[in-house]
N, C-alpha and C positions, 0 to 999 in steps of 0.2 A: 351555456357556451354555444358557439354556430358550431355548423357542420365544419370540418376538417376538407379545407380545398386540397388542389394538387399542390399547393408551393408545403400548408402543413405538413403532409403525407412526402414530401420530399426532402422536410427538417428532419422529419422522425426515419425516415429510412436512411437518411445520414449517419444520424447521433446513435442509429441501432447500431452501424460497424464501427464509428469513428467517435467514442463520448468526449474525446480533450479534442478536438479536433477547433482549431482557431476560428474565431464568429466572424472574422473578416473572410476565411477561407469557404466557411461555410454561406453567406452569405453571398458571392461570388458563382457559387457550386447552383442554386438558386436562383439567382436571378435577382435579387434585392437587395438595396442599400442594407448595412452593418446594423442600421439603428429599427430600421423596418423588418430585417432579421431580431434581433434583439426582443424586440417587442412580442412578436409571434413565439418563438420560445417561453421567454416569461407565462406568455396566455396557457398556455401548453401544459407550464409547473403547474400554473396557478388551478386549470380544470383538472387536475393529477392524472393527465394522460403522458406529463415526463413526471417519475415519481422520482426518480433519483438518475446518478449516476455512479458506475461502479466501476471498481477494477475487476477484470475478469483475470487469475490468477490460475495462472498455469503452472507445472509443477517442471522440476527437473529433468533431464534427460534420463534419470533410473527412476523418476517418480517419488522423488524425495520432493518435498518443499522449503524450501531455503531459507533464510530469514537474518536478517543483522539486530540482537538486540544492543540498542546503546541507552547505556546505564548512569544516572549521576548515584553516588554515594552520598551517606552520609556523612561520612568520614571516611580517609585514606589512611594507610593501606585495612585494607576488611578482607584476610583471610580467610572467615567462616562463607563469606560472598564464590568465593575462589574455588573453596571446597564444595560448595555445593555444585556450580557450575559443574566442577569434575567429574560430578556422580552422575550425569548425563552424560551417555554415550553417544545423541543428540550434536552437541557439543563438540564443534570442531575446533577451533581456536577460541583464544580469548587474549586482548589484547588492551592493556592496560594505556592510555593516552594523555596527551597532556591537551589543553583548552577546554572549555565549556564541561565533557563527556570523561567521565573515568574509564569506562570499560567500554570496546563494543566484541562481541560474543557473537559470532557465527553459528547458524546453527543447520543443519539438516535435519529435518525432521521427516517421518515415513506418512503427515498428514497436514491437514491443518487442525485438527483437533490435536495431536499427537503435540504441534506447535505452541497452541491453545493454553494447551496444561502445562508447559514448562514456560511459558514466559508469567504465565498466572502465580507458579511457584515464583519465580524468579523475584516476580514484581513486590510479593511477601515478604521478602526476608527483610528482616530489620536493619537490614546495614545498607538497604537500595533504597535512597531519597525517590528516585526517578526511573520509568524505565520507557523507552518509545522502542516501538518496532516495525523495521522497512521489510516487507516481503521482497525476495528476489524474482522479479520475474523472467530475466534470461542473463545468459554471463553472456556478454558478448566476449571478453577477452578472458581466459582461464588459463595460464600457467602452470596450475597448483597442479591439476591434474593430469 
């Protein structure tokens, strides 16, 4: 790989604070067309000087970490799904749906390990076909509390 000009060293101290940031914005930000941006990037994955991109996940305002797990079943209704849910204190709501998703199950958790271990239960149980999970990273709008 060449040395790292000033336009690379100005992708990468971009995509350090901004990693979804739009490659037409980013480009612009730079000084070069989208596709000449584009290119320089790729080079970048490719010498693994961008190894990934991440979400930097921040926690709640009490330092809980949030989480929506949404669940397909196996079958409706699965009671023992229900119960088990309850036995986490974790577990703030649970909200049964209709399209696509049977359940989605809020949860606060005092980690991400903490979170880790109940969706891993979760995802166990013999009555959960399916289970995806969105962390929360800010509420903008909160009623509840």
């Amino acid at each position: 790989m060449k040395d790292l000009d000033d336009k690379d060293r100005a992708i990468l101290s971009i995509l350090t604070r901004d990693a979804k940031i739009p490659l037409k914005t980013l480009a612009g930000r730079i000084g070069l067309s989208r596709s000449a941006t584009s290119e320089r990037v790729l080079m970048l994955e490719k010498a693994g000087i961008i190894r990934g991109y991440r979400a930097d996940v921040g926690t709640l305002e009490d330092g809980a970490v949030g989480a929506f797990l949404m669940i397909n079943l196996v079958r409706t209704p699965a009671p023992r799904v229900l119960d088990q849910l309850a036995a986490y204190p974790e577990v703030r709501r649970v909200s049964s749906i209709g399209g696509q998703l049977d359940l989605v199950v809020e949860v606060e958790a005092p980690s991400i390990g903490r979170l880790n271990t109940i969706r891993d239960s979760v995802a166990l149980l013999e009555d959960v076909d399916d289970l995806t999970t969105a962390i929360v990273l800010r509420r903008d709008i909160d009623r509840m509390g």
